[in-house]
C-alpha positions, 0 to 999 in steps of 0.5 A: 926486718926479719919475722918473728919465726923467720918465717912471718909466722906469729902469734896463733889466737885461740878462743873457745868462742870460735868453732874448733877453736881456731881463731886466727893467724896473723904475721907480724914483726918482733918491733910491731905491737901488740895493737898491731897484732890484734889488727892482724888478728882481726883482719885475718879472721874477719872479724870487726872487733876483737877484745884486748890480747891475752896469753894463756896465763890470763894475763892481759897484753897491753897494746902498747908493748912490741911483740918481743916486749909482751913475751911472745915467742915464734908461734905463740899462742894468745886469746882474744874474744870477738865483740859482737856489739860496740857501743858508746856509754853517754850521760846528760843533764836529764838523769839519764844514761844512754846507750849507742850503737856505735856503728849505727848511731841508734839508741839501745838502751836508756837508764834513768841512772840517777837523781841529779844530772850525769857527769861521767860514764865509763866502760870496764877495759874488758867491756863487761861493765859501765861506771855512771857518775853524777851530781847526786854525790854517787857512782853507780856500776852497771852490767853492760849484758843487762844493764842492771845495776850492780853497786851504788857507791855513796860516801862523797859529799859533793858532785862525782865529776870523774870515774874510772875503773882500775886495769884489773876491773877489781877497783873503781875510783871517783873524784869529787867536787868535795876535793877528795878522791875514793877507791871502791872495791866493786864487789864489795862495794866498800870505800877502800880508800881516800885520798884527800886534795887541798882547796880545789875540786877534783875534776878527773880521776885515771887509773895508771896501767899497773893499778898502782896509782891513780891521778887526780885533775886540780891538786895539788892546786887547781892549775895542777894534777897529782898522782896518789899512791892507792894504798899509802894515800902518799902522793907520788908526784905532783904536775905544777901548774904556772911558771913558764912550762904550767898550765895558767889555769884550772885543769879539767882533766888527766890521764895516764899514758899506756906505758905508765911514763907520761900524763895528759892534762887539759885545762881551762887555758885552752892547751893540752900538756904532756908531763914526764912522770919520771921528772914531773916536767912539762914536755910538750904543749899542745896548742890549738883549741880556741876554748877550755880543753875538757878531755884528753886521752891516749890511743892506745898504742900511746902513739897519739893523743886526743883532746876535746874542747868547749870550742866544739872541736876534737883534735888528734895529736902526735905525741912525739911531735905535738903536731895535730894531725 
């Protein structure tokens, strides 16, 4: 396969944050992706970490995409800023909110985050802010730079199980034991919308990679998971469960696959299933877990799938094969 210039020359990464503002080259082929460019990048800068690939538009490249996908040319040139930290966000039944070093294991910081036991955290997709979620029926939005708190979201009536932040960080959604789902503006800190479930409590809320839709864990049953339209509040599809290919039981969680054509559900029944969103139809089932599969995600390169489980087990998974790995 030949390079990208023919000359296994690639994309050059700019950053202001470097000195001369030289980051990097790094060479890769038209079919690799963008994740595989931001390893390259990485490695030929020494660099641990570095944040998702821009184009000098501003426009965020998704790590899923090849080369040629993102529309990047023969010597293009793209931004990506170091991390100098990487930590992982962690809520227990003691209110609190703690920060980790995820190299080293330490605790950084502590946050009494709130009134009730914390049911949720999740980081921004630039990192620069963390979303908290508890049983005292709010989210909270923190400054990752100095922890402080930057909004309070009240509205729902019940428990806030899931929160999640939209691609472009300007929206935030929370799913609730009151069976209904909000979008917040987090500027403003106003509800911009409900979307409202049936009977069941909404377990698990993901944005999809456009912003476009979010998908919800329990409706529209409890064995299920549906996508809403943000905006119209219609829902776009919904995930049955039972029958032959459905979950037997109720699903605890839901996520969007980078590419925006798959859905991951895991469920009390102990599987994890993957959905075309085209047909609404169960692909694969990914069986192992010997207890309730409580989370499932994607990498991101939407080659691999990871489940955790009350069995006290995370299992990485193939996506074309459902095979674990």
């Amino acid at each position: 396969e030949t390079p990208v210039d023919g000359e296994a020359n690639c994309g050059t990464a700019t950053s202001s944050t470097i000195v001369g503002n030289f980051l990097a080259e790094a060479h890769v082929y038209r079919s690799d992706t963008v994740l595989d460019l931001r390893k390259a990048l990485s490695d030929a800068a020494g660099i641990a970490h570095l944040s998702q690939i821009s184009d000098l538009t501003g426009k965020v490249l998704a790590d899923h995409l090849s080369i040629e996908a993102a529309g990047l040319q023969m010597h293009s040139e793209v931004t990506a800023t170091p991390i100098s930290e990487v930590v992982i966000a962690s809520g227990s039944a003691d209110c609190e909110v703690w920060i980790w070093d995820a190299e080293a294991g330490a605790c950084l910081d502590r946050l009494r985050a709130h009134e009730e036991p914390v049911l949720c955290t999740k980081f921004s997709p630039q990192g620069r802010m963390l979303a908290s979620s508890a049983a005292d029926s709010t989210a909270k939005i923190w400054s990752v730079e100095d922890r402080s708190c930057l909004a309070v979201l009240c509205g729902h009536a019940d428990w806030i199980n899931s929160v999640a932040f939209a691609p472009d960080e300007r929206s935030v959604a929370t799913s609730s034991m009151d069976c209904s789902v909000k979008v917040w503006d987090t500027e403003t800190q106003a509800c911009t919308a409900t979307l409202q479930g049936r009977v069941s409590p909404l377990f698990s809320v993901d944005f999809s990679p456009d912003g476009r839709s979010v998908i919800a864990a329990g409706a529209p049953t409890a064995m299920g998971a549906q996508i809403f339209d943000v905006r119209s509040g219609q829902t776009v599809r919904a995930l049955e469960g039972g029958g032959e290919t459905g979950h037997q039981d109720n699903v605890l969680c839901a996520s969007f696959g980078p590419d925006g054509l798959l859905a991951l559900t895991g469920c009390q029944d102990k599987t994890a299933k993957l959905w075309d969103l085209g047909s609404g139809t169960c692909m694969r089932t990914l069986e192992g877990h010997s207890d309730t599969v409580t989370s499932a995600s994607f990498s991101p390169d939407g080659k691999k799938a990871v489940t955790g489980s009350h069995d006290r087990s995370v299992r990485l998974w193939e996506v074309a094969t459902a095979e674990c790995t």
